[in-house]
N, C-alpha and C positions, 0 to 999 in steps of 0.2 A: 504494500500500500504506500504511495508516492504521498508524503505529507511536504505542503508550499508552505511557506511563511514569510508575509512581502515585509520589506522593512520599510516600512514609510516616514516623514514627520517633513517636519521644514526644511532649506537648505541650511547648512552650515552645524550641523546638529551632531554630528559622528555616526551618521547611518555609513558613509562608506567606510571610513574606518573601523566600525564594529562588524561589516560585511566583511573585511578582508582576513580581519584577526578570528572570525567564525570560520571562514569555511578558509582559510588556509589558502587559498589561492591568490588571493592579491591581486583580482582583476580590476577591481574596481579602483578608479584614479583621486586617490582623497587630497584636496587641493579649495584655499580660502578663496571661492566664490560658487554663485551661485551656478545650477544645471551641469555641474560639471559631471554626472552620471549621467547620458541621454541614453540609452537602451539598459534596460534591466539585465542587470548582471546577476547569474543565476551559481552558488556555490551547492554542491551537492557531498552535504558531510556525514559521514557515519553514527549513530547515535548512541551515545556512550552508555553500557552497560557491564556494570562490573559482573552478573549474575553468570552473562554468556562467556567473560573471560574466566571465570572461575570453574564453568564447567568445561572449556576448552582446555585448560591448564587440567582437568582430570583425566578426561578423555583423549586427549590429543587427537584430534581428527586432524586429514589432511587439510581441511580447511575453514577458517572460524568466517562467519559471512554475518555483520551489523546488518540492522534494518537502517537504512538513511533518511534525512531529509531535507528538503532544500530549501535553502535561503534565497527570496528576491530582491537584490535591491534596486528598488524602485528612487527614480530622481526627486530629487527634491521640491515639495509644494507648496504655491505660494494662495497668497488671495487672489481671487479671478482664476484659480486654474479651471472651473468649474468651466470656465467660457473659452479656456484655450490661454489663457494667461501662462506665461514660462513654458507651451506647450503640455500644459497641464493636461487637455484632452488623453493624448498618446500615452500619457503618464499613469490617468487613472486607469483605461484600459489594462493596463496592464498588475491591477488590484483585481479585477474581477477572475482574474487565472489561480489567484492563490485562496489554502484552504482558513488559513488566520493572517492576522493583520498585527506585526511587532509595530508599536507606534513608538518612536524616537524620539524622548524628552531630553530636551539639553538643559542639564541641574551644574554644569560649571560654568567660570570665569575663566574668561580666557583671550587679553585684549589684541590679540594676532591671530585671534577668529571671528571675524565678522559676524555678529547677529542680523540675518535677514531682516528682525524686527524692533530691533536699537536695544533691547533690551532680553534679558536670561528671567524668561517667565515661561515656564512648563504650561503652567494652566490656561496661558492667555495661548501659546502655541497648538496648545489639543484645541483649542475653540477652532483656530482657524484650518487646520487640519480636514476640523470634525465638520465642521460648515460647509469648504469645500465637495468632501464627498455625501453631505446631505442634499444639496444643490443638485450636484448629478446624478443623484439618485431618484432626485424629483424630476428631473429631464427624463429619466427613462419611464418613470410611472405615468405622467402625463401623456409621453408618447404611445405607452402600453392602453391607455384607461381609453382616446380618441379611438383606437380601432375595436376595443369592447363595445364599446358606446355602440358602435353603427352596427355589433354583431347582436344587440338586442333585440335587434327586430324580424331574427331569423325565428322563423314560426317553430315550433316544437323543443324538444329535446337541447340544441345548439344556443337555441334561446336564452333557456333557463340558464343552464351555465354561464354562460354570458353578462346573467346579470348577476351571480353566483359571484363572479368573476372583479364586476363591476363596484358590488361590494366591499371587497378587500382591497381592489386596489383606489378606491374612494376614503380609507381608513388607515392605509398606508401615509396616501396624502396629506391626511389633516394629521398625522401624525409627525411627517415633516415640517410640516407647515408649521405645528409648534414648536419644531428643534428637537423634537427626539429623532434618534437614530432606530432605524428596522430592527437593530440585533435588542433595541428595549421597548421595543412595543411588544402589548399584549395579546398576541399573534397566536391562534390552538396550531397542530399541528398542520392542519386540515390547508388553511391560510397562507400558510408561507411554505406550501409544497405549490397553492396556486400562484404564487409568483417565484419560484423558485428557480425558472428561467430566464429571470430577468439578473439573476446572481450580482443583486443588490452592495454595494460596496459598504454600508452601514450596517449588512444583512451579515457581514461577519465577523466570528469572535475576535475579540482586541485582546491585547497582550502589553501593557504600559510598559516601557523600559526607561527609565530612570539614570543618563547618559549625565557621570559625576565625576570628579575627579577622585584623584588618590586619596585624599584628606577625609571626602566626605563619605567614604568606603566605612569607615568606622566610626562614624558620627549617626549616633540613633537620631540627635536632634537636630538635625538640615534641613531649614524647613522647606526647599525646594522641594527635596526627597518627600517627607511628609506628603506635600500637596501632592505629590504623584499615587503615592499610596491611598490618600485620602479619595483621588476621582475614581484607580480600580476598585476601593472597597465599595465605593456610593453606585456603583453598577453589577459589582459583583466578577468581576475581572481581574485578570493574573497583574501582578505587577513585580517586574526584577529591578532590581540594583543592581548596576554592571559600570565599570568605568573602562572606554573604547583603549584608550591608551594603554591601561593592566592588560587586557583581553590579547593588543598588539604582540604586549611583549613575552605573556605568556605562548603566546604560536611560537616563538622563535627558540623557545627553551626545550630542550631533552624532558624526557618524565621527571625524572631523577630532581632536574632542579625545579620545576614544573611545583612539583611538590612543597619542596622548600621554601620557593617565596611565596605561594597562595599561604604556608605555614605562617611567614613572616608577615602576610596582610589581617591573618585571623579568619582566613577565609575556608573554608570547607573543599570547597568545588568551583572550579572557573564558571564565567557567565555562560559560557557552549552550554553546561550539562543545566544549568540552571535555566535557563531560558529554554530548553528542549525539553524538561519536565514539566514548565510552566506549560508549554505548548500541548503537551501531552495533557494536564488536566483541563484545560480548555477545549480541549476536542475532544474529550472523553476519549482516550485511545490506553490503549495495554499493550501487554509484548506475551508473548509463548516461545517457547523453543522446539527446533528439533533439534537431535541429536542421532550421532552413529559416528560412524570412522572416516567418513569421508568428510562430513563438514556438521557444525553445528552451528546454528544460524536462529536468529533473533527473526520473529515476524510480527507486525503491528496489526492491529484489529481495535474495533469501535467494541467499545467496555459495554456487556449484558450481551454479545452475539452469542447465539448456540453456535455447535459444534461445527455443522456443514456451512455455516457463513462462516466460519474462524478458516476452514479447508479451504474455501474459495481462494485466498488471501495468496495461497500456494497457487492453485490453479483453479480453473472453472470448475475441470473435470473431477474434480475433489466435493465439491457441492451434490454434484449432477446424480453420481453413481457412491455417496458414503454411503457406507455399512455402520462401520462405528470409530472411536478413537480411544486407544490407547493411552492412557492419562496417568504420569505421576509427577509428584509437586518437584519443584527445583531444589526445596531443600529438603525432602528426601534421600531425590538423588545425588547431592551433596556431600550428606553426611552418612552414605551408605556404601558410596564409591563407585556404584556399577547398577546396570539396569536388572541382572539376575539377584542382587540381594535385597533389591528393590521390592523385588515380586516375591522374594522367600520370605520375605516380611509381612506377603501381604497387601503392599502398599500400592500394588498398580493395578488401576479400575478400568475396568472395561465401559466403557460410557453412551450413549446411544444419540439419536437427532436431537432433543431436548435437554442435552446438558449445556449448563454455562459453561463460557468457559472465562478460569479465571487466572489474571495475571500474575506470573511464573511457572505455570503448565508447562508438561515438558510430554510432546505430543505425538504418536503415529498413527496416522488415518487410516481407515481400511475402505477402499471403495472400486468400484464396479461398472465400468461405462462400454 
């Protein structure tokens, strides 16, 4: 499963520099002004899992295979891009491709970095961000609701829907219209499956990142920081702490030291693995393993799928023709060394179409096509 994550926010903010120091590539050109990214630059990183390197280091298969995902970075947005302002058009298109939206707060000082906006205000930057893609979200439902409208008066069945149709995208409306975004209106599911083609750019989950210096890395009380934290809680949304320049210079270090200064900042885990968990509980996503001697490999699924949608994940034909799956926990197999004392234990179930499946399953499908 291919998970996007566009990194968006205003120019000058550390979206390219935290794109290059993520995904280790370096394609994107981070430089003080504005539109200097025009085509999204796309990093495709591995997702870090210490479970699957623990069961590789027991097993040694010939080969350990992460689940990955990728990072967009999208150029920087101004006011007016809604209408084509800094080529903002081409820019937003390129939101609607991805499956979350990293929004890039700039919480430092830093007077040989240009603020797009004269001033370092996270809050006042999400407004105009946020405004932006409310605008063209509204361009797209007004365009959508004109052709419902005229399909209302198609006689029967086509009709109804239509006005069905008409409904929700008339509630979407007045919901922009007050300045809420899609992804917080009160939408069943029923609602935002009938615009769901429209793949609304407010219509998906945000991820606030909080773009600080070194200083404020270990300052609980920054109130920039705060205010960030303050607008994901007030929606119900992830919010990381990451500073782009740590991020840079931890990509350039070995493990070995990798470790040692995250030790030296008090830091646990770089922003990669933190912001890719954040992502992960925003989109409601889990991992399973396989395992054997040739590779053991990480696979991502949407958290409460049964078994034949976890199989899909692998292939279609795994869905199409399952029998059942073979299920024991990660730390079982762990702390028991091998799949036969696994099962002399007891501990591996035979599972059928109606099991959950649950994050750190260690998985083999049985199916039939």
């Amino acid at each position: 499963m291919a998970l996007a994550i566009g990194i968006v926010g205003l120019p000058n903010v550390g979206k390219s520099t935290l794109f290059n120091a993520l995904s280790g590539a370096a394609k994107a050109q981070a430089a003080n002004y504005p539109f200097c990214t025009i085509d999204p630059n796309v990093g495709v990183v591995p997702v870090p899992d210490p479970r699957l390197a623990r069961l590789a280091a027991l097993l040694k298969p010939k080969r350990t295979i992460f689940t990955t995902i990728e990072f967009v970075d999208i150029a920087g947005l101004v006011a007016g891009a809604s209408k084509g302002e800094g080529l903002g058009n081409q820019f937003l298109s390129h939101i609607r491709q991805v499956d979350a939206v990293a929004h890039v707060l700039r919480c430092f000082d830093d007077p040989d970095v240009v603020h797009v906006g004269g001033k370092v205000d996270p809050r006042g930057d999400r407004d105009v961000v946020e405004t932006e893609l409310m605008l063209k979200d509204l361009e797209s439902v007004e365009k959508r609701r004109e052709r419902t409208q005229k399909n209302t008066k198609i006689p029967g069945k086509p009709g109804e829907q239509a006005k069905a149709e008409l409904a929700v995208l008339d509630q979407v409306k007045a919901g922009l219209e007050a300045g809420t975004p899609v992804r917080l209106q009160k939408l069943d599911a029923e609602a935002r499956a009938a615009i769901g083609d429209l793949f609304l750019l407010t219509g998906k989950p945000v991820i606030y990142i909080a773009n600080v210096d070194e200083r404020q890395l270990t300052d609980p009380n920054d109130p920039r920081v705060a205010a960030v934290k303050e607008m994901a809680a007030a929606e119900g949304a992830e919010a990381v702490v990451l500073c782009g320049k740590v991020e840079a210079e931890l990509a350039e270090l070995a493990e070995a030291e990798r470790v040692e200064f995250l030790e030296s900042l008090g830091l646990e885990e770089p922003g990669l693995e933190r912001l890719v968990h954040a992502g992960y509980r925003e989109l409601g996503l889990e991992t399973y393993f396989t395992v054997g001697e040739e590779e053991c490999r990480a696979w991502t699924y949407h958290k409460g799928a049964l078994a034949p949608q976890a199989a899909a994940v692998i292939h279609t034909d795994f869905e199409k023709g399952f029998i059942k799956a073979e299920v024991q926990r990660y730390e079982d197999l762990l702390a028991l060394g091998s799949e036969v004392a696994v099962k002399e234990k007891g501990l591996l179930r035979i599972e059928g179409k109606e099991y959950v499946v649950k994050d750190g399953d260690v998985m083999h499908f049985r199916f039939n096509v």
